[in-house]
py3Dmol code that shows the C-alpha trace and the ligand (Angstrom):
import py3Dmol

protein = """\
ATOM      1  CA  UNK A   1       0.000   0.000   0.000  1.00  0.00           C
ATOM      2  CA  UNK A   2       1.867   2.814  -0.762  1.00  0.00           C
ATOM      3  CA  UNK A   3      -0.966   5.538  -1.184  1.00  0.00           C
ATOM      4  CA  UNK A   4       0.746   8.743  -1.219  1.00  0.00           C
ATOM      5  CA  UNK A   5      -0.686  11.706   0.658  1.00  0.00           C
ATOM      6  CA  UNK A   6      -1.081  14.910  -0.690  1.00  0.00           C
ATOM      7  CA  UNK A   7       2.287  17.347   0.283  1.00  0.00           C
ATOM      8  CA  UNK A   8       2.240  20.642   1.062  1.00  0.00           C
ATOM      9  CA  UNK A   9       5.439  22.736   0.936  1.00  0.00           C
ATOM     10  CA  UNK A  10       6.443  22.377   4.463  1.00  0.00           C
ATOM     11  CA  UNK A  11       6.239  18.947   3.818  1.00  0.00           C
ATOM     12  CA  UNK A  12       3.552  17.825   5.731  1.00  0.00           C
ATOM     13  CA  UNK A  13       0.299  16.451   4.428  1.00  0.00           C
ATOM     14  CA  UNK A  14      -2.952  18.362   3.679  1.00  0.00           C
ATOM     15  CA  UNK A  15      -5.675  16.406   2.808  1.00  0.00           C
ATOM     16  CA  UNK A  16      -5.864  12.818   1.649  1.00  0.00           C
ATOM     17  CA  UNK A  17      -4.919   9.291   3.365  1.00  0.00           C
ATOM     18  CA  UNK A  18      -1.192   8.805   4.183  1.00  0.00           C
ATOM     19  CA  UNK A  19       0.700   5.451   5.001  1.00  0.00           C
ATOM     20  CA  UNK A  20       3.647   6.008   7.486  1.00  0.00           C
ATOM     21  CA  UNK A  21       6.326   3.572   8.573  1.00  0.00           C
ATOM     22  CA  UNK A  22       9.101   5.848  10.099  1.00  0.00           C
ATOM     23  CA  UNK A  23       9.051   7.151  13.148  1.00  0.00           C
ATOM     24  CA  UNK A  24      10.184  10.839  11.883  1.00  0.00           C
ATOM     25  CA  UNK A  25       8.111  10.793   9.511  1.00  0.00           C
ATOM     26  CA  UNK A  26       5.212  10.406  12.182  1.00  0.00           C
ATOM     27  CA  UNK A  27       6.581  13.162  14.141  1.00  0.00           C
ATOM     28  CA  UNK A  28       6.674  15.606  11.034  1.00  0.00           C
ATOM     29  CA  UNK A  29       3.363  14.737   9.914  1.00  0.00           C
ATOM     30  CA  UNK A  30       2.039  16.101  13.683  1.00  0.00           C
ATOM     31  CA  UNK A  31       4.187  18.645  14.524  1.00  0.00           C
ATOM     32  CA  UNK A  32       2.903  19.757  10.996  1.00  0.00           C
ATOM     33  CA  UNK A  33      -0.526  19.684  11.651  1.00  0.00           C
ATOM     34  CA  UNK A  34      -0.241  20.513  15.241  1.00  0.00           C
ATOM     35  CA  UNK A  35       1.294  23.828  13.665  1.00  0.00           C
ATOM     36  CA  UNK A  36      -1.713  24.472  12.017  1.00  0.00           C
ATOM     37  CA  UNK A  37      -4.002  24.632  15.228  1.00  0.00           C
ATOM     38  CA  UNK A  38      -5.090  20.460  14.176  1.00  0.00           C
ATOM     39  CA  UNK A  39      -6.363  18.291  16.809  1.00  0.00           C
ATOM     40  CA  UNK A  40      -4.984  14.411  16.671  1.00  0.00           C
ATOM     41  CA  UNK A  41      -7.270  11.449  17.629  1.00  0.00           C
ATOM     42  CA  UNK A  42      -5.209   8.182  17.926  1.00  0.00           C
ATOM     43  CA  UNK A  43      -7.374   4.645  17.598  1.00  0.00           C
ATOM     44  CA  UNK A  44      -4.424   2.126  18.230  1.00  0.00           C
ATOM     45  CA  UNK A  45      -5.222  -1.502  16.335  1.00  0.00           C
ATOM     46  CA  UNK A  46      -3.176  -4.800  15.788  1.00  0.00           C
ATOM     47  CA  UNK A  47      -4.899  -4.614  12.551  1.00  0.00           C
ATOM     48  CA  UNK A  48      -7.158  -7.437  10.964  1.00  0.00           C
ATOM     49  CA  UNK A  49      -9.832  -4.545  11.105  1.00  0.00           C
ATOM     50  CA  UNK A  50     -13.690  -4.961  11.574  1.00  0.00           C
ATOM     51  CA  UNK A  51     -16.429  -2.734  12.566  1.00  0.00           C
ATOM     52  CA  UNK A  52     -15.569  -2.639  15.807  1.00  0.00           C
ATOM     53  CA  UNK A  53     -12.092  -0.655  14.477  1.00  0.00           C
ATOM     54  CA  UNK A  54     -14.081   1.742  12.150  1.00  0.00           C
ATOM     55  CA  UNK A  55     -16.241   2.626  15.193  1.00  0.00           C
ATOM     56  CA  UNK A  56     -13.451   3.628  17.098  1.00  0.00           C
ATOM     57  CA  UNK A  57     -12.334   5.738  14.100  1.00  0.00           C
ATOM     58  CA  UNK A  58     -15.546   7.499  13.543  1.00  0.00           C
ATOM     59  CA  UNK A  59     -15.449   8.490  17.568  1.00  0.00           C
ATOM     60  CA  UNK A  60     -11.905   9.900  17.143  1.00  0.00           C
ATOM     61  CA  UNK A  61     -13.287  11.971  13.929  1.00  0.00           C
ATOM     62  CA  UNK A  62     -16.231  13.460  15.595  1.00  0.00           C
ATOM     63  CA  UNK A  63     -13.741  14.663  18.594  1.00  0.00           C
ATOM     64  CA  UNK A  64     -10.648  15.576  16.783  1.00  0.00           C
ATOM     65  CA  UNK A  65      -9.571  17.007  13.291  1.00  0.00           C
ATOM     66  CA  UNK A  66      -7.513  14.402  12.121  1.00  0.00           C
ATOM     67  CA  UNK A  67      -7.652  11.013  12.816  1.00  0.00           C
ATOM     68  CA  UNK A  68      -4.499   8.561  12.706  1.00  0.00           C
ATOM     69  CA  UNK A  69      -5.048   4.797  13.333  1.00  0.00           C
ATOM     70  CA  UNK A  70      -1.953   2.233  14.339  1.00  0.00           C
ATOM     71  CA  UNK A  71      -1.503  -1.329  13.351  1.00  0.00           C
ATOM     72  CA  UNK A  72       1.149  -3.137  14.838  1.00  0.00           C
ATOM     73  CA  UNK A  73       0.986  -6.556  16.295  1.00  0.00           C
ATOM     74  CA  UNK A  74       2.610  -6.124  19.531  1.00  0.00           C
ATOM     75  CA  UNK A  75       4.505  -8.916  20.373  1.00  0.00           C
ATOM     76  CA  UNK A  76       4.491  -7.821  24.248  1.00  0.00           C
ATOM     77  CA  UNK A  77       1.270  -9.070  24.510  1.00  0.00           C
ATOM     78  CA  UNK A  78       1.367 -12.321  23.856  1.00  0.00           C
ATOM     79  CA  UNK A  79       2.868 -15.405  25.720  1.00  0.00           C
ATOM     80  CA  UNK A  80       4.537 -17.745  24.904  1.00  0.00           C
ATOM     81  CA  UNK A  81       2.179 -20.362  23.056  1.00  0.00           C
ATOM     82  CA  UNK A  82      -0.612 -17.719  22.051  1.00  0.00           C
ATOM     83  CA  UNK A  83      -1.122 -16.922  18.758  1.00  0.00           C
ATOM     84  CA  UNK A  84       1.190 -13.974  17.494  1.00  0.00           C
ATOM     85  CA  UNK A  85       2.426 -15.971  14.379  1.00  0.00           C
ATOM     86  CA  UNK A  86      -0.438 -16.432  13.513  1.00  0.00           C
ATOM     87  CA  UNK A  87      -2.834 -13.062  14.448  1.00  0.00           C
ATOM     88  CA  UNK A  88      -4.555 -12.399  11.273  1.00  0.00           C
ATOM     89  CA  UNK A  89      -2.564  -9.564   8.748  1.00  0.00           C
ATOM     90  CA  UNK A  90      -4.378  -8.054   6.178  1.00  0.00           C
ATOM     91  CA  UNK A  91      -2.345  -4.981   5.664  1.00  0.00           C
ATOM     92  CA  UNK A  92      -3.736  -4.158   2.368  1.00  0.00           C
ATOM     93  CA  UNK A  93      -7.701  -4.624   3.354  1.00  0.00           C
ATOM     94  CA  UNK A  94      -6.878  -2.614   6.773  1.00  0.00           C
ATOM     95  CA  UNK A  95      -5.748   0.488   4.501  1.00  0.00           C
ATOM     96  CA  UNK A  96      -8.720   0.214   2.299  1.00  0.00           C
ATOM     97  CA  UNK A  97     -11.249   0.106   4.999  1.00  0.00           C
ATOM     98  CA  UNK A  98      -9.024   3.093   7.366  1.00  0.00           C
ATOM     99  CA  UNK A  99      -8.975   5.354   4.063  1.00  0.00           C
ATOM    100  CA  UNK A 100     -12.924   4.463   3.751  1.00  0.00           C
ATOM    101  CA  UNK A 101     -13.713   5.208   6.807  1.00  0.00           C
ATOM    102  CA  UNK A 102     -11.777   8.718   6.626  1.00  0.00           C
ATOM    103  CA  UNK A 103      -8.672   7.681   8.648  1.00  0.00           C
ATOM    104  CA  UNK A 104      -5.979  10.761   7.628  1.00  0.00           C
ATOM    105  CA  UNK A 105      -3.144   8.762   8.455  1.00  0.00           C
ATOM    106  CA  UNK A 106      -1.922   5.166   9.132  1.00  0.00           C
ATOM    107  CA  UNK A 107       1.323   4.805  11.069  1.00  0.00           C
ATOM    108  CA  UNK A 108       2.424   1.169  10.683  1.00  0.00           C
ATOM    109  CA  UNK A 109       5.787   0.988  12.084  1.00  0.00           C
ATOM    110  CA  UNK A 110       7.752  -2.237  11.203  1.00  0.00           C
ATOM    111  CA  UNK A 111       9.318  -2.700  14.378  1.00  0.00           C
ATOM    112  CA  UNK A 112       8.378  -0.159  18.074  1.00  0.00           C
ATOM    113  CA  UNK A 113      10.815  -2.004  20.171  1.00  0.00           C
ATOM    114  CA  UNK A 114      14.884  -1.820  20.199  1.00  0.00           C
ATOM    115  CA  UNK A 115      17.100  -5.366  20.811  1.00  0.00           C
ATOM    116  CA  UNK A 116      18.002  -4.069  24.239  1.00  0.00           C
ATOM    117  CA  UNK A 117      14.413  -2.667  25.473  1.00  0.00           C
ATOM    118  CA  UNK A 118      14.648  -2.765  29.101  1.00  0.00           C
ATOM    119  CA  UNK A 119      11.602  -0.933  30.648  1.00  0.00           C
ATOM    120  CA  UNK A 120       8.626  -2.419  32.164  1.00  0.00           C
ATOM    121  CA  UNK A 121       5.513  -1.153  33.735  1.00  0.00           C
ATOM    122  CA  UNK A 122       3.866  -2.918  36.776  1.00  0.00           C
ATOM    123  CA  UNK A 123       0.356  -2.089  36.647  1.00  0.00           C
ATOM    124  CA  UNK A 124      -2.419  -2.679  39.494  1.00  0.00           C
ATOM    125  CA  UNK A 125      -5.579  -1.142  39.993  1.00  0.00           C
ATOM    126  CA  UNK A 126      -7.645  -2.148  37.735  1.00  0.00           C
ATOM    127  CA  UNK A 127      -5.537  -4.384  35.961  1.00  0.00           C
ATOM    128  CA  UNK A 128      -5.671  -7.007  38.672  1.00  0.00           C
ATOM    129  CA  UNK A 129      -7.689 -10.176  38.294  1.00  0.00           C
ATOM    130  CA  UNK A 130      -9.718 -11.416  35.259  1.00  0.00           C
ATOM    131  CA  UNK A 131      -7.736 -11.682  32.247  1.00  0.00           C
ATOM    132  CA  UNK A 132      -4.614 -10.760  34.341  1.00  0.00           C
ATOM    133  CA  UNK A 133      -5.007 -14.527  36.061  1.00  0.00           C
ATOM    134  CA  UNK A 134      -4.915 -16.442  32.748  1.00  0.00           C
ATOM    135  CA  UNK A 135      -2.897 -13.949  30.672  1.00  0.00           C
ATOM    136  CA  UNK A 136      -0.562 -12.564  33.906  1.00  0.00           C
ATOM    137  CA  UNK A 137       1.750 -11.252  30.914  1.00  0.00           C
ATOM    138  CA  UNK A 138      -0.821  -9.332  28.671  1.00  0.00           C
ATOM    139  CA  UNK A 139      -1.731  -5.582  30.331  1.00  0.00           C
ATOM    140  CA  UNK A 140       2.167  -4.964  31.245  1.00  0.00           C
ATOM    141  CA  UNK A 141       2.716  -5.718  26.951  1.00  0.00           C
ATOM    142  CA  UNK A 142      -0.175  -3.187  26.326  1.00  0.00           C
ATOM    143  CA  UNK A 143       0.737  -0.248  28.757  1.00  0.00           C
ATOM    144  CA  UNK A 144       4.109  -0.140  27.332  1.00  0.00           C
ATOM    145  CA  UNK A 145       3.021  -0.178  23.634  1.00  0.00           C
ATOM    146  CA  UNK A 146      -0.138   2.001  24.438  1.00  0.00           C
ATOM    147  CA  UNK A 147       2.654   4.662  26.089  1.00  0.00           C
ATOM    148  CA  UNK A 148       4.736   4.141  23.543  1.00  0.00           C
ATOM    149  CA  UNK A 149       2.703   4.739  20.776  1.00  0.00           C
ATOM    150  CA  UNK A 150       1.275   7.739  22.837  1.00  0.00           C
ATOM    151  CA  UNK A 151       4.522   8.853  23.010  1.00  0.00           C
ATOM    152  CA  UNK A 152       5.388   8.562  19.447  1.00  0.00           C
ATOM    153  CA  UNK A 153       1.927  10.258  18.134  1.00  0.00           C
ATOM    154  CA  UNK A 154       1.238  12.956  20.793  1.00  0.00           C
ATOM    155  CA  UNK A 155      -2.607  12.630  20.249  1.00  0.00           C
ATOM    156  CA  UNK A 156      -5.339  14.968  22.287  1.00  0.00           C
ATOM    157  CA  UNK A 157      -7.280  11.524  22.116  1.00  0.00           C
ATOM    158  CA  UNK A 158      -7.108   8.233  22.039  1.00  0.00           C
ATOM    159  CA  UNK A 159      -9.988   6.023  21.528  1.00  0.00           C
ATOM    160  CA  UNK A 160     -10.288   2.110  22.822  1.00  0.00           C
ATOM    161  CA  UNK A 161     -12.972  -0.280  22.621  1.00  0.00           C
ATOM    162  CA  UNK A 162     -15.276  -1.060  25.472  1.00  0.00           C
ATOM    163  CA  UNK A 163     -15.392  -5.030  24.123  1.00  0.00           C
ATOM    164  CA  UNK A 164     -11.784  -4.934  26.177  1.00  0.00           C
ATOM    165  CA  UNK A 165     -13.223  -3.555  28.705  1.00  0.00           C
ATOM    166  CA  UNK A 166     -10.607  -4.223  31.106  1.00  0.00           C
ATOM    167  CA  UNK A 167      -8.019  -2.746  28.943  1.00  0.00           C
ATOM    168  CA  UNK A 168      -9.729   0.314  28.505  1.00  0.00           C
ATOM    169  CA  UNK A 169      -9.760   0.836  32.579  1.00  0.00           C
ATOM    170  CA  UNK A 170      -6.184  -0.404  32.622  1.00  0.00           C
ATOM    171  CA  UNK A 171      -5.495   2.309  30.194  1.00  0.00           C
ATOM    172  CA  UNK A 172      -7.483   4.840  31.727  1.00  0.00           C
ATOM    173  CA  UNK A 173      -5.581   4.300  35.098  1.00  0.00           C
ATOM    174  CA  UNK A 174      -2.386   4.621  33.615  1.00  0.00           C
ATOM    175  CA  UNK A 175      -2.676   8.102  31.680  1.00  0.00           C
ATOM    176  CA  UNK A 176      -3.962   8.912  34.873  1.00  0.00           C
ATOM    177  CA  UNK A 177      -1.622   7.811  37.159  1.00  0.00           C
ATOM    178  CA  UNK A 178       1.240   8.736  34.865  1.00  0.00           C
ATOM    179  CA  UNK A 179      -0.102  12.694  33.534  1.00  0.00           C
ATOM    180  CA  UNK A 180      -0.485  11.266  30.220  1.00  0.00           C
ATOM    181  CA  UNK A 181      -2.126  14.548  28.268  1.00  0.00           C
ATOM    182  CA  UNK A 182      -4.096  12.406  26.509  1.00  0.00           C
ATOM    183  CA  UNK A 183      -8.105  11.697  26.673  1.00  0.00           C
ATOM    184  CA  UNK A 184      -9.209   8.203  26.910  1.00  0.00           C
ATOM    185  CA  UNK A 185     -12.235   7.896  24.929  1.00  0.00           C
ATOM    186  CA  UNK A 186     -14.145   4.545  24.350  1.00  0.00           C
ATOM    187  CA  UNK A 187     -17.290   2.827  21.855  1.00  0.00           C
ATOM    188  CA  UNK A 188     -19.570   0.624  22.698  1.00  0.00           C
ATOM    189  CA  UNK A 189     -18.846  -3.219  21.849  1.00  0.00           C
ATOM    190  CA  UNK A 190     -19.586  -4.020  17.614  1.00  0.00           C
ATOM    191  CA  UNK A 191     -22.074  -6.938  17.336  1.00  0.00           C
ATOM    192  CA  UNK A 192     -22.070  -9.624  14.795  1.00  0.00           C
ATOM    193  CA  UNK A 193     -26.216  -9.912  14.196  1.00  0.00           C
ATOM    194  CA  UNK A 194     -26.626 -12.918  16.066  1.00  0.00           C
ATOM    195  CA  UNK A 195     -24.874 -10.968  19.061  1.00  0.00           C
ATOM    196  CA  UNK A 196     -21.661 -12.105  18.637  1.00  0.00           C
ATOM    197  CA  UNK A 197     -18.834  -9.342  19.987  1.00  0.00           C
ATOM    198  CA  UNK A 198     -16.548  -8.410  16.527  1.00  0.00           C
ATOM    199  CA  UNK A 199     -13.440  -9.613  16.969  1.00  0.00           C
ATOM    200  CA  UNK A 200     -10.429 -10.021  14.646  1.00  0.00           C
ATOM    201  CA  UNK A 201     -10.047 -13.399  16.206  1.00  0.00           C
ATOM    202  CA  UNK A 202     -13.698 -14.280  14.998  1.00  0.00           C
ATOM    203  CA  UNK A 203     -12.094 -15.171  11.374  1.00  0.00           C
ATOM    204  CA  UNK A 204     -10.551 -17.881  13.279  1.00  0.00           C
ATOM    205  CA  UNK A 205     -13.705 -20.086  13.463  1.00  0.00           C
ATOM    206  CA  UNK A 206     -14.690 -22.449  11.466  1.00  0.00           C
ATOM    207  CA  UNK A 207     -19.007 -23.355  10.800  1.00  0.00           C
ATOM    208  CA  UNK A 208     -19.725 -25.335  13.645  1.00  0.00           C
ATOM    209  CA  UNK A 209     -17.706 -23.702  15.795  1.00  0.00           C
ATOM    210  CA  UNK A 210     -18.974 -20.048  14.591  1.00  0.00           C
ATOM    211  CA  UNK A 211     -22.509 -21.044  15.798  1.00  0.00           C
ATOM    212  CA  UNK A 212     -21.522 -22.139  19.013  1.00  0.00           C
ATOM    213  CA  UNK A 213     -19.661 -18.713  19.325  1.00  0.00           C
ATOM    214  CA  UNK A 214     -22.943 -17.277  19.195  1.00  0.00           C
ATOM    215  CA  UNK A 215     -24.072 -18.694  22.198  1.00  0.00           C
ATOM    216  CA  UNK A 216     -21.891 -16.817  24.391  1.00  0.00           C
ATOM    217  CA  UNK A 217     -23.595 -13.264  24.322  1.00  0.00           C
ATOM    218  CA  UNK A 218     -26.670 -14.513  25.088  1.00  0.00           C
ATOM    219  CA  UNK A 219     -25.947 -16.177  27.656  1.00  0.00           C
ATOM    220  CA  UNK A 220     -24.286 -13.168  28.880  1.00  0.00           C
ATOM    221  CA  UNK A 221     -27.470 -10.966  28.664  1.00  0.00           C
ATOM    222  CA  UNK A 222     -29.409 -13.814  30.440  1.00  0.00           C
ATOM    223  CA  UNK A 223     -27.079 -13.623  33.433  1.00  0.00           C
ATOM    224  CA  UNK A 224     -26.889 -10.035  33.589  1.00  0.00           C
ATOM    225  CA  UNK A 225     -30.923  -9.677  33.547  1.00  0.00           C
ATOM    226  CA  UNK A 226     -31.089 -12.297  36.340  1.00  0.00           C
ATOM    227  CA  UNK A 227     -28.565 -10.148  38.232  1.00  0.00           C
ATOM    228  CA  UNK A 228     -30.765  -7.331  38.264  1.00  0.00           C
ATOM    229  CA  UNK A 229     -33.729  -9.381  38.904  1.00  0.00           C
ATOM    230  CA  UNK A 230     -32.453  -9.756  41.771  1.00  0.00           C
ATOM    231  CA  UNK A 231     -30.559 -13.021  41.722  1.00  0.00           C
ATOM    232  CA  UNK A 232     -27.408 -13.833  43.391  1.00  0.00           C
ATOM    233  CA  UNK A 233     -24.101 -12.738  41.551  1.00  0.00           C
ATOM    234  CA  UNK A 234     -22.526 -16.387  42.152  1.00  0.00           C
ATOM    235  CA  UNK A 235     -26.026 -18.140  41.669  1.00  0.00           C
ATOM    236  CA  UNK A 236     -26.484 -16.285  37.916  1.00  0.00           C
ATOM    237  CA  UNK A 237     -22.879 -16.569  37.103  1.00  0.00           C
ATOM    238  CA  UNK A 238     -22.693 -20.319  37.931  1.00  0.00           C
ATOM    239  CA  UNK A 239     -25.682 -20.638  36.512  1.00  0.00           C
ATOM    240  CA  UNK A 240     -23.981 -19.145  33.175  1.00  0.00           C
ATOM    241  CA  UNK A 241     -21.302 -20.742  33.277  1.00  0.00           C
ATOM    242  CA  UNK A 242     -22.383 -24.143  33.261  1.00  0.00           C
ATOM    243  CA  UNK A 243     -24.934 -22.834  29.833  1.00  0.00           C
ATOM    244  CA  UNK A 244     -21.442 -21.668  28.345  1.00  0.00           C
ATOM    245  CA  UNK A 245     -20.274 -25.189  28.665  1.00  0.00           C
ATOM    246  CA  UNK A 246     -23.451 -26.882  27.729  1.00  0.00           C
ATOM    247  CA  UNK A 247     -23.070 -25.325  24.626  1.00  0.00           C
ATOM    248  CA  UNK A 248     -19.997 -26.554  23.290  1.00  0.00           C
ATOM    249  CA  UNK A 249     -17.338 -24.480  24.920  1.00  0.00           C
ATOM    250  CA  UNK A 250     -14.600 -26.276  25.962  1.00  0.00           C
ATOM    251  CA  UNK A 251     -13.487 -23.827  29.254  1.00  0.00           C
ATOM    252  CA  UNK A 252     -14.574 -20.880  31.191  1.00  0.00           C
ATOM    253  CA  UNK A 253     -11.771 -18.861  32.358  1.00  0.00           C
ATOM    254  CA  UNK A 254     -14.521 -16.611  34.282  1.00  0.00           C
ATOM    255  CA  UNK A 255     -17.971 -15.360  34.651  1.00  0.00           C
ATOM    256  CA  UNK A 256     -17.378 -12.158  37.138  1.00  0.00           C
ATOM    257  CA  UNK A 257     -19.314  -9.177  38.346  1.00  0.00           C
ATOM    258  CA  UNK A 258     -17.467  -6.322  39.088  1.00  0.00           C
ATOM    259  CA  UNK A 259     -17.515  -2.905  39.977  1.00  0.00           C
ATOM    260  CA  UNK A 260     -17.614  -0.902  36.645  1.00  0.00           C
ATOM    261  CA  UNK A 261     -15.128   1.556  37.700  1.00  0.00           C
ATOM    262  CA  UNK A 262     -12.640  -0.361  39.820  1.00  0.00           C
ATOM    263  CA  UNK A 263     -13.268  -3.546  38.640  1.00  0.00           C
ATOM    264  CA  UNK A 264     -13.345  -4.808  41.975  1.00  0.00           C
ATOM    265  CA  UNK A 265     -15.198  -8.077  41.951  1.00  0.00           C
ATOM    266  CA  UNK A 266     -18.947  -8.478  43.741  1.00  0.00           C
ATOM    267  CA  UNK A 267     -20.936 -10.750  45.151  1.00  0.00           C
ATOM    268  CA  UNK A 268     -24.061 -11.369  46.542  1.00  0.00           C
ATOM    269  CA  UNK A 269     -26.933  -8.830  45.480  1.00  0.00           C
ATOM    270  CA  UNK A 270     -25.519  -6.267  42.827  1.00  0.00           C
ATOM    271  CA  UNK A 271     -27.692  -3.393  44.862  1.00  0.00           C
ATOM    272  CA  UNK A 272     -27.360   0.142  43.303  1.00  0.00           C
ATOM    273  CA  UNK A 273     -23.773   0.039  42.162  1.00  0.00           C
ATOM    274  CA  UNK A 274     -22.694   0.389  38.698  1.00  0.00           C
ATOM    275  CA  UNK A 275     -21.525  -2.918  37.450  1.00  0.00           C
ATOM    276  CA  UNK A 276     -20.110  -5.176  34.774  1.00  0.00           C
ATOM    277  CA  UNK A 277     -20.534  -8.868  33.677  1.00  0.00           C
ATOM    278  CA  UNK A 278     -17.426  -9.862  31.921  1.00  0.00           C
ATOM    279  CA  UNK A 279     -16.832 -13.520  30.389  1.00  0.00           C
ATOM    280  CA  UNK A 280     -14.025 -15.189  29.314  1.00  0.00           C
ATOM    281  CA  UNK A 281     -13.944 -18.564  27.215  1.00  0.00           C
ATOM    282  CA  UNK A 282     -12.507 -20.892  25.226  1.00  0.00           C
ATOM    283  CA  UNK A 283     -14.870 -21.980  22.043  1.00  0.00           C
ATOM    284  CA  UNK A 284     -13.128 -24.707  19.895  1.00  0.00           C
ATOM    285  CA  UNK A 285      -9.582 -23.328  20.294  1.00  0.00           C
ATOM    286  CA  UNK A 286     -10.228 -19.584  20.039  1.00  0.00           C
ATOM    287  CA  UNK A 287     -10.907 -17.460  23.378  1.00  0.00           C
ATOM    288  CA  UNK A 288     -13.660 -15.273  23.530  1.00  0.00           C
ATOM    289  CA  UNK A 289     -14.026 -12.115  25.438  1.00  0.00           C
ATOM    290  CA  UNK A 290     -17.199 -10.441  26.177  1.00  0.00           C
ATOM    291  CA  UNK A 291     -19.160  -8.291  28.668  1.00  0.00           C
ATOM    292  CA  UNK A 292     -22.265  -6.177  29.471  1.00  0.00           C
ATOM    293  CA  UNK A 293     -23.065  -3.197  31.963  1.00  0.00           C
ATOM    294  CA  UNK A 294     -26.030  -4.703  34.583  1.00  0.00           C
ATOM    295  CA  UNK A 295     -28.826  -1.931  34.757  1.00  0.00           C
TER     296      UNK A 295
END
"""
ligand_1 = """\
10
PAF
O -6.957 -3.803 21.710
C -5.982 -3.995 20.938
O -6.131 -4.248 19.734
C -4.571 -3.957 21.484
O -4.520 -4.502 22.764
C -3.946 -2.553 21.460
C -4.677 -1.586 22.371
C -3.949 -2.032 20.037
C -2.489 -2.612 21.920
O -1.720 -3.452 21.118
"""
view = py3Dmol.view(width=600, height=400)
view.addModel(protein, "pdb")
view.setStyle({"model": 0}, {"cartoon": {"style": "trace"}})
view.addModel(ligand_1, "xyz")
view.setStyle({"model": 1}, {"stick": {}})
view.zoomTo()
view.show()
């Protein structure tokens, strides 16, 4: 893809949909922009886009001038075993659907860390628990390329997905914590029609296994209604869990309730507070994500 965009003579684009690899050329693209009184929104991907990524970009429009999307398949992220090889690449398609969608610029660097990277950050708060207990190795790989790629791009905004719901409130506690000038925006989760969350990983299923996938979200809803029927958190999320199985799933990692803010987990009656039921299984090989807010 190497869709030129349209240079002014300072150099820095104008209109049209760029494709940047070097860092440099990142920064001179901003600073150029930011010289003429733009605004940057920053929607960071692993590419393999889907509607869930276009609705991110179409937030960071509405709230900035120009939008710039990342793809780059952090290899902090994953453990040893998981699927980075593999993630799905689609470099070309991502482009197409970015420069659709109205995306300014793509920065798609080939490589974001050096041979001798040293730095890690130890996260808590909300970071703690769920995913963290299966995936211990996952939110420290996306704070440092999330403040990295902050770091790089400068944005007023950044936008992140509620479907990673956990991520987002990791995220949102590290700008925080660290006075990182950026807002932390978020969208609500993309749905597949039968209910299913979008996920890149989705294009990993095969029939069968696709329907079964569908199962999961509505068992989620079911759970969360009986929650706020008045149910017992661990009688509605055992209850769930044992549906998720029933229905071809091979594990549950968890069925949780937690405080939508903190994340800390609850129990008996939900009560007034605020609060999330977030899922985690495994449905013929791929792991599945998903979670509602309980009204
Ligand atoms: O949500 C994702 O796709 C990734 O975790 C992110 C935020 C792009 C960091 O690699």
């Amino acid at each position: 893809m190497s869709e030129k965009s349209i240079q002014t003579p300072k150099g820095h684009a104008k209109a049209g949909f760029a494709l940047i690899t070097s860092e440099n050329e990142l920064r001179k693209q901003v600073w150029g922009w930011r010289g003429s009184g733009e605004t940057i929104g920053l929607v960071p991907t692993m590419g393999a886009l889907h509607g869930g990524h276009i609705s991110l970009i179409t937030k960071a429009k509405a709230h900035a001038s120009k939008t710039i999307a990342s793809i780059y398949v952090n290899e902090t992220q994953f453990a040893e075993g998981e699927d980075l090889a593999t993630y799905p690449r689609d470099h070309k398609r991502d482009c197409e659907m970015l420069k659709a969608a109205g995306c300014d610029l793509v920065y798609m660097p080939e490589k974001m860390y050096t041979d001798d990277h040293a730095t890690r950050i130890a996260l808590g708060g909300p970071a703690v628990g769920l995913e963290s207990r299966t995936r211990s190795h996952f939110f420290a790989g996306v704070a440092l390329i999330v403040t990295k790629l902050f770091n790089r791009v400068q944005p007023d905004l950044a936008v992140f997905g509620e479907k990673d719901y956990q991520q987002l409130l990791t995220i949102r506690r590290l700008t925080a914590d660290l006075d990182m000038p950026v807002r932390i925006m978020c969208a609500p989760v993309m749905r597949e029609p039968d209910g299913l969350a979008m996920s890149s990983r989705n294009r990993y299923f095969g029939a069968a296994a696709r329907t079964i996938a569908g199962r999961l979200n509505v068992i989620m809803y079911e759970c969360a209604r009986r929650i706020s029927d008045g149910d017992i958190i661990e009688t509605a999320t055992e209850i769930a869990r044992k549906k998720i199985l029933d229905a071809g799933f091979e594990r549950v990692d968890y069925v949780a309730v937690a405080d939508e803010k903190s994340l800390v987990l609850l129990n008996g009656h939900m009560g007034a507070r605020p609060a999330r039921l977030l899922i985690a299984a495994h449905c013929q090989g791929v792991r599945l994500i998903d979670n509602c807010a309980i009204h």
